[in-house]
C-alpha positions in Angstrom: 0.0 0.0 0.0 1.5 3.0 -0.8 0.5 6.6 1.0 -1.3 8.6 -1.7 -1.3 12.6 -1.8 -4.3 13.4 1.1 -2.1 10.9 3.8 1.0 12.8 3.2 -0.5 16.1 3.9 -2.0 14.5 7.1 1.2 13.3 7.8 2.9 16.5 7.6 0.1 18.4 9.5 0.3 15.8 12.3 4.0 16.5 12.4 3.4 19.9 12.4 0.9 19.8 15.1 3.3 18.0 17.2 6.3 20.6 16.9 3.9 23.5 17.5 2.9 22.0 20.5 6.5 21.0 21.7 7.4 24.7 20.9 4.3 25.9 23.0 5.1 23.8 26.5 9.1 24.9 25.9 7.8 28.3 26.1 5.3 28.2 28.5 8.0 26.5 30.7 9.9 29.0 30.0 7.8 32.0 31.0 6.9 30.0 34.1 10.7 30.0 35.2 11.2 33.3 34.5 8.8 34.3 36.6 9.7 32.4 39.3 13.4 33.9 38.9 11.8 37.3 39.0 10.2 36.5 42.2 13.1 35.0 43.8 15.3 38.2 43.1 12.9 40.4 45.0 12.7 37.8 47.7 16.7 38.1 47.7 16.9 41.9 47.9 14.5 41.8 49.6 16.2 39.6 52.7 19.2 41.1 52.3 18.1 44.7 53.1 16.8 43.1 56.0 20.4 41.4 56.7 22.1 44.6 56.3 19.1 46.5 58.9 19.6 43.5 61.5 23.4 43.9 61.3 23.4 47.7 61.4 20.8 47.0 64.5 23.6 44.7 66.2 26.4 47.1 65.4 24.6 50.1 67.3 22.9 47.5 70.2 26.8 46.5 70.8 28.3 49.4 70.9 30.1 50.8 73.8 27.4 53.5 74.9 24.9 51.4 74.0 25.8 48.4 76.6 27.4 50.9 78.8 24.0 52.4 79.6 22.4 48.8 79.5 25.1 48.0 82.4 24.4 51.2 84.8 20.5 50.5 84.5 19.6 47.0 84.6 23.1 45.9 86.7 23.4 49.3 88.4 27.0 49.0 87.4 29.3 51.9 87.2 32.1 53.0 85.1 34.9 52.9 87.6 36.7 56.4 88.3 40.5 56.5 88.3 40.4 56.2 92.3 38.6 52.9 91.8 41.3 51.6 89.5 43.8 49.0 90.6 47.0 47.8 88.4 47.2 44.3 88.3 50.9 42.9 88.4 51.6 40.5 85.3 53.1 37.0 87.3 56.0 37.0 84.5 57.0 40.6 85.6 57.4 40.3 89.3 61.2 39.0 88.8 62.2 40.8 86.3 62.0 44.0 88.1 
C-alpha cells in the first residue's frame, strides 16, 4: 500500500501539530521560570536589606554606649573612676623587676 497525496498532507500536519505543540510547552515553561526567577530576586533583595538593617541594628545594640548604659541601668554597674582603679601585676613581671 503506498501513502497517496491526502495521507501525506495528514502526515505532515500531524507532524506539524506536534512541533507546534513541543514549541508551546518549551515556552510556557519558559515563561513560568522566568517568573519564578523574578520572584526570587525580589525575595533576595528583599532579605538582604533586612540582613544589612539587623546587622546595622547589632552594630549600634553593641556598641560601647549602647551596653554601657544597659550596664548602669539594669546591673546598676558603674564605670569605675581613676580612684577605683587598681594595676594588676603580670606574674612574668614580678622578677624581672
Amino acid at each position: 500500500m503506498t501513502l497517496k497525496g491526502r495521507h501525506w498532507v495528514m502526515l505532515w500536519l500531524a507532524l506539524f501539530l506536534l512541533v507546534a505543540a513541543a514549541v508551546q510547552v518549551r515556552q510556557t515553561s519558559a515563561f513560568r521560570t522566568a517568573r519564578r526567577l523574578s520572584t526570587l530576586r525580589q525575595e533576595r533583595a528583599t532579605l538582604e536589606a533586612r540582613q544589612a538593617d539587623l546587622e546595622r541594628r547589632i552594630r549600634d545594640a553593641s556598641s560601647r554606649p549602647v551596653l554601657g548604659r544597659k550596664a548602669q541601668e539594669d546591673l546598676h554597674l558603674h564605670f569605675p573612676r581613676d580612684s577605683e582603679q587598681a594595676p594588676l601585676p603580670f606574674p612574668g613581671a614580678a622578677g624581672t623587676r
